[in-house]
N, C-alpha and C positions, 0 to 999 in steps of 0.2 A: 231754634236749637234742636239737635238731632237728641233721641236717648241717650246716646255714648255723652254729648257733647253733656247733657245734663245732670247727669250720674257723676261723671269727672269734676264740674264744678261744684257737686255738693263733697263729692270726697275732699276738695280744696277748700271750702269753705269753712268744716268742721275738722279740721286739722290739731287745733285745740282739745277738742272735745275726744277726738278716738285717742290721741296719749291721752288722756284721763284713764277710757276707761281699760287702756294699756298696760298705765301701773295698778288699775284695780286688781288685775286678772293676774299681774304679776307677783303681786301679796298676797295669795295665798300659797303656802308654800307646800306643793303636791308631790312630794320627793315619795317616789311610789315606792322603795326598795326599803322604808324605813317603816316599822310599823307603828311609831308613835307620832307619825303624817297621816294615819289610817283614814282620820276624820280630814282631812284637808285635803286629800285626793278626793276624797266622796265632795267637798264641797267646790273645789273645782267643776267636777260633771255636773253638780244641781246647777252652778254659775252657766256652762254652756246651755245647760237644758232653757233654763232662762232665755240666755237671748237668742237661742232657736225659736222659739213661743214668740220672742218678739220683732220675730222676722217673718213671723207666719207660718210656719211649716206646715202644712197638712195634718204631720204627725213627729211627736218627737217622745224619744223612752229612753229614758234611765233604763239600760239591760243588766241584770245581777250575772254576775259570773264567780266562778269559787276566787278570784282574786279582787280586782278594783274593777267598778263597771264600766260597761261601755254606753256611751251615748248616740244613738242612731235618729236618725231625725229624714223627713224626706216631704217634698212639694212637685207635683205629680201634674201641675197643669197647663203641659205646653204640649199638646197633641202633636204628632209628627216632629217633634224635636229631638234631638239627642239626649241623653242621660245620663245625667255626671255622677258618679260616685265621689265623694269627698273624702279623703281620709287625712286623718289627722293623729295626735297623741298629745293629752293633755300634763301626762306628767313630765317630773324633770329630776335631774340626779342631784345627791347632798350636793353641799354648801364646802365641804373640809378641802385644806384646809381654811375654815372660815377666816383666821387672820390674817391671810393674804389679800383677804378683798378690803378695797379700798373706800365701800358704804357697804352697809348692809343689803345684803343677797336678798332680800323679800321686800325691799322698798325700791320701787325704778327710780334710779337717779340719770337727769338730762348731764351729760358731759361735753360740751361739743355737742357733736355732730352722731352722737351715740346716746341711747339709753341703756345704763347695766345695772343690771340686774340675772340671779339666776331664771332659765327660760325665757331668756329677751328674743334671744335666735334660737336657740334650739325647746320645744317649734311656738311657744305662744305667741309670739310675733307673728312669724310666718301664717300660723292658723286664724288666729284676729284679723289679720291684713285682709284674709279674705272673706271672713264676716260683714266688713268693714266695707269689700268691695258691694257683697249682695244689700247690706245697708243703702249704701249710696243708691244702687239700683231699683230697689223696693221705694225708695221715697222720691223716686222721681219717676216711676214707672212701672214695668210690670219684669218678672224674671224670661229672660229669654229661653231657657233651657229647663230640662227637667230635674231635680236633684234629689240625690241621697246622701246622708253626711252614715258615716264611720268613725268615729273619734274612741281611742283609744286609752286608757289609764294605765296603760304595764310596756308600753315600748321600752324603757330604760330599763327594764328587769327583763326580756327577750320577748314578749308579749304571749306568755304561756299559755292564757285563754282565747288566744285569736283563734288560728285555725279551726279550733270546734266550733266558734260562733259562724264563722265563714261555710265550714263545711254543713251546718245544720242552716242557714241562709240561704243558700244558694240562689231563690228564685227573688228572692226579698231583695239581695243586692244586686239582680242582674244589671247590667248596665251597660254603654257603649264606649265607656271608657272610666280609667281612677283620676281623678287629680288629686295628685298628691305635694300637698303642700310642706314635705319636709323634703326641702330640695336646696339648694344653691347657684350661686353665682359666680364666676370667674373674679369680680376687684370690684372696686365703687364705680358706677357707670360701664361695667362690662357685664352686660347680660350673657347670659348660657342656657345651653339645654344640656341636662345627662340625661343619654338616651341609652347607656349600660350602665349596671351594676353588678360587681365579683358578688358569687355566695362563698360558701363560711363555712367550714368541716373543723372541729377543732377535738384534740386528743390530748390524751398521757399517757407517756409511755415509762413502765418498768423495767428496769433490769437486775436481775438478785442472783448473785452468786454464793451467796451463803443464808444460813438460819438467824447469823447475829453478825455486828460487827465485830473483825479481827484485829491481833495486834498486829503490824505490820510488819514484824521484826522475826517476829515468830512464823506468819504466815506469807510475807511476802515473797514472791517471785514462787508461789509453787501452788495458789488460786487465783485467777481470773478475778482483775480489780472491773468491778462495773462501770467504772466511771470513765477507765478505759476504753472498756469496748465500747460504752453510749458515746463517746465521743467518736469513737470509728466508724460507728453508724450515719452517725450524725452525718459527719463529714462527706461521708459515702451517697448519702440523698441529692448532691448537686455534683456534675463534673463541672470541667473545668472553663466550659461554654456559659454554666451559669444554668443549664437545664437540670428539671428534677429528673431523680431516675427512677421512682417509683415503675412499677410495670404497668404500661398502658396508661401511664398518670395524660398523656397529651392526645388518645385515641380520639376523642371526643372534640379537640377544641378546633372552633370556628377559623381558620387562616383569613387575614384581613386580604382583604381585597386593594387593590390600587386608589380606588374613589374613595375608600374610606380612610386610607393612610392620608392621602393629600387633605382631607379633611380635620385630621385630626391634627397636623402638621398645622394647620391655622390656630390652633390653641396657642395664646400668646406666654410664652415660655421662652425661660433660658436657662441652660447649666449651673453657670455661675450663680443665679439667685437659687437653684435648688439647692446647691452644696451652701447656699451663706444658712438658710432658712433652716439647714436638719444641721448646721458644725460640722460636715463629716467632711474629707479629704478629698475623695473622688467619689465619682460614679460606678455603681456596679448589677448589673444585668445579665439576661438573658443575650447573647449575640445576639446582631441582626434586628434590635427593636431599639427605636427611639425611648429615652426616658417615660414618655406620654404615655407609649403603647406599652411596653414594660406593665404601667400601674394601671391601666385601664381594660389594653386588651390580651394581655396575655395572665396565666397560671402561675399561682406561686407556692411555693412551701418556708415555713419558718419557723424557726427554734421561737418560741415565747420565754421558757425559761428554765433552769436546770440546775438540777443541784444531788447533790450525794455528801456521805462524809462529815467531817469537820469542816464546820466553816465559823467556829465562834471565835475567840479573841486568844493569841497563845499559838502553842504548839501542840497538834494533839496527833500522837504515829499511828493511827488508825488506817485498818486496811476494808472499807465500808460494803457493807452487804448487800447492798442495793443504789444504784441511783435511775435519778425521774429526769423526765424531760417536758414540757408543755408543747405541743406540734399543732400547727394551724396549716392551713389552704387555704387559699383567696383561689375561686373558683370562675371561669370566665363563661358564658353564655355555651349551653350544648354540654357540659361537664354536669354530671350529677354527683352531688354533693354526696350523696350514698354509696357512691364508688368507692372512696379516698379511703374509707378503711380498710375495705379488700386489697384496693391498693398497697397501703403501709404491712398489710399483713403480709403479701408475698413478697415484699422489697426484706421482712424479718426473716420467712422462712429460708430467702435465697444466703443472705449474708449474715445472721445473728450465728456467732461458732454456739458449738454443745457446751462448749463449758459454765454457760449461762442460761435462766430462764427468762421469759419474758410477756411482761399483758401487754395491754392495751384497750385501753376507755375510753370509748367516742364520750366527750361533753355537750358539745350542739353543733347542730347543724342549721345551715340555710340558705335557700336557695339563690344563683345568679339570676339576673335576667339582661335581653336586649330589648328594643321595642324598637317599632318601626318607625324609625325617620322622615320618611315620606308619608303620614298618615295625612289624612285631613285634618286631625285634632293636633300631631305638632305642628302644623301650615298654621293652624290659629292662635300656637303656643310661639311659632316664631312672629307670628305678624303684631301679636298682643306686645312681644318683648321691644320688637323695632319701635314701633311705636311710641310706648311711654318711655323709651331708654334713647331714641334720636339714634337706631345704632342695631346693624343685623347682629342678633346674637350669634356667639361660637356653640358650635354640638357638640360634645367631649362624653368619654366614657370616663368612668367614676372607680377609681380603686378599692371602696371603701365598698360595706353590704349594706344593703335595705329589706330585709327577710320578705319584709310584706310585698313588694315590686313582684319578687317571681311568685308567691305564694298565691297574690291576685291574678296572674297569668295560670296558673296550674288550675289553680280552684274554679274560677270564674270564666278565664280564656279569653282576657283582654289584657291591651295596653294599659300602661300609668304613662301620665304626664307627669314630669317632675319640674314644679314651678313654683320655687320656693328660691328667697332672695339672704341666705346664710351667704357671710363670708368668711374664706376661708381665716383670719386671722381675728375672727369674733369672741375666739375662746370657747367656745362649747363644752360643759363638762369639768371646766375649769374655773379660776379664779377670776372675778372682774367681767363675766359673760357678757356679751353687749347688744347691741343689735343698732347696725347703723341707720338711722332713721332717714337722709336721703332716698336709701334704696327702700326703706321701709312704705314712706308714700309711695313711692313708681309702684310698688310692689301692689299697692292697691289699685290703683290704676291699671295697669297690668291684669289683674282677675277683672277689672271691667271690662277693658278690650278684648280679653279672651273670652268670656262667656257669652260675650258680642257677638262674637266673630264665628261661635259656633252657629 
């Protein structure tokens, strides 16, 4: 038998044994955002520091940071080999509302063809899986590659102590590539790669036309109602193409190219299932982009949420002194995230009338990224996928942000692999969370052939 061949038959052999210690990892409940979790995120991190120690590591530390620690670990003994950066995030978000779920959120319950539990998929699963792979490998052999793990405690809360850990590391985490194991899948048995990720600019914006709120009867028609104009603003951010019109909002952004459209056109999709999946009526875009490239590879702007006035139960003729609005950007590879306020600022100064003042609060930011598709590390991310999956995966860009992806490209100046087996209808964040365990085994599998294969 070859190493692969006997790594794989120990990962099938103790199939029992890793759900075991699947639900251990998933009882503790590490809900980082909550401070009466405080001690259960810390004991999460000792739980990994643990079975890094008993994996071998060279070296593995509980790192203190002014939030939840980070766990860094790393095994240094494959001369001439490549060197993987692992990264991961141990916490996970409440449980509320808890009585929708159908067992309790901190016990993994088998259902099917599923274990749920909160952090089933998003990521203890995903980051186990691959424990699980180096497991199988360590006890049938020696590690192919060189590693460093990165594991996280504050991804759910935006990871406010990353960057400084990363920026004062630099030479600590050098490496020739991230795998990052919080990633996804296209369905059950449809492997993928996302080789983009949008970044994240998000605001509030004010509008005050008065000191207090007015009567309307007395004042109306002779001040400027804000809720007015925020809505003509608003509206004013998209024509009728469906493009923003922020100034310079698309200076930056990458035009897809032909190889990459026909690629992306392989993502197995249909209209009809998108419109059943969101309830909505139709479709609606940017001209000129397929739904796919819409949410992957083009720029977005959107109202999150707004409000002025009266809005309680009743009738109340209020003429309201101010209203807000919540504005986001989904940002696409080559756009910087640090634009978008400049931007929104002279889309204000162009069209906001005098009769009104106005701020505006950046919230967070973070960055896109793309990575290179033809590397040698996705070659061993697609052959790893074909492989335990019987089936060439699809490459797709990702709608959604992963701060750390571009964060690790700016800071470090590499690719992430993103090889993590979440499906889209797992529930993440929600009620009932699951993690389909089919794709959960390949998923082990998968981090053997791929570390194989490096």
């Amino acid at each position: 038998m070859t190493s692969i061949d006997k790594a794989i038959a120990f990962a099938r052999d103790n199939k029992e044994t890793f759900l075991e210690e699947f639900k251990e990892l998933l009882a503790i409940p590490s809900i980082s955002t909550l401070p009466e979790h405080r001690d259960d995120v810390r004991k999460t991190a000792l739980w990994l520091v643990e079975r890094l120690q008993e994996l071998d590591m060279d070296a593995v530390e509980l790192v203190e940071t002014a939030g939840h620690p980070i766990v860094y670990a790393e095994w240094l003994n494959a001369p001439e080999k490549p060197t993987v950066l692992v990264y991961g995030h141990y916490d996970v978000q409440p449980v509320d509302p808890v009585e929708e779920w159908d067992s309790d959120p901190f016990t993994g319950t088998i259902q099917g063809d599923y274990m749920i539990a909160r952090g089933a998929s998003d990521m203890k699963g995903q980051l186990l899986a691959h424990l699980q792979a180096l497991s199988s490998i360590a006890k049938t052999g020696a590690y192919p590659v060189n590693l460093k793990f990165l594991i996280e405690g504050e991804e759910e809360i935006g990871s406010p102590n990353l960057p400084d850990f990363i920026a004062n590391n630099k030479a600590r985490l050098a490496c020739d590539f991230v795998l990052n194991c919080d990633g996804g899948i296209h369905g059950p048995g449809e492997p993928a790669i996302t080789y983009s990720l949008r970044g994240l600019a998000y605001f509030e914006l004010e509008i005050r036309s008065a000191v207090k709120d007015l009567h309307s009867g007395l004042f109306g028609g002779s001040i400027a109602n804000p809720i007015h104009v925020l809505s003509t603003l608003i509206a004013g951010m998209h024509n009728a193409q469906g493009r923003v019109t922020l100034p310079g909002f698309y200076d930056k952004v990458r035009e897809l190219e032909e190889e990459e459209r026909s690629l992306l056109a392989q993502v197995p999709y249909s209209d009809d299932a998108w419109l059943k999946m969101t309830g909505a009526r139709e479709l609606y875009g940017e001209e000129g982009y397929s739904t796919i490239e819409r949410i992957g590879a083009r720029p977005t702007l959107e109202v999150n949420g707004i409000w002025g006035g009266f809005i309680g139960t009743g009738a109340k003729t209020v003429l309201p002194a101010r209203a807000q609005a919540k504005i986001s950007a989904r940002l696409v590879a080559d756009q910087h995230e640090g634009d978008v306020k400049a931007q929104l600022e002279a889309y204000m100064h162009q069209n906001c009338p005098d009769s009104v003042t106005w701020t505006l609060k950046e919230h967070s930011q973070g960055p896109g990224a793309i990575m290179n598709r033809k590397s040698v590390f996705m070659d061993a991310a697609r052959h790893a996928l074909h492989v335990a999956f019987g089936k060439e995966p699809i490459f797709k860009r990702e709608g959604g942000s992963v701060p750390i992806v571009g964060m690790m490209q700016q800071q470090l100046g590499v690719d992430s692999i993103m090889l993590g087996f979440e499906l889209p209808d797992d529930g993440i964040h929600g009620p009932n969370e699951r993690q389909h365990l089919p794709n959960y085994f390949k998923g082990i599998e998968t981090y053997i052939h791929f570390l194989m294969a490096l």
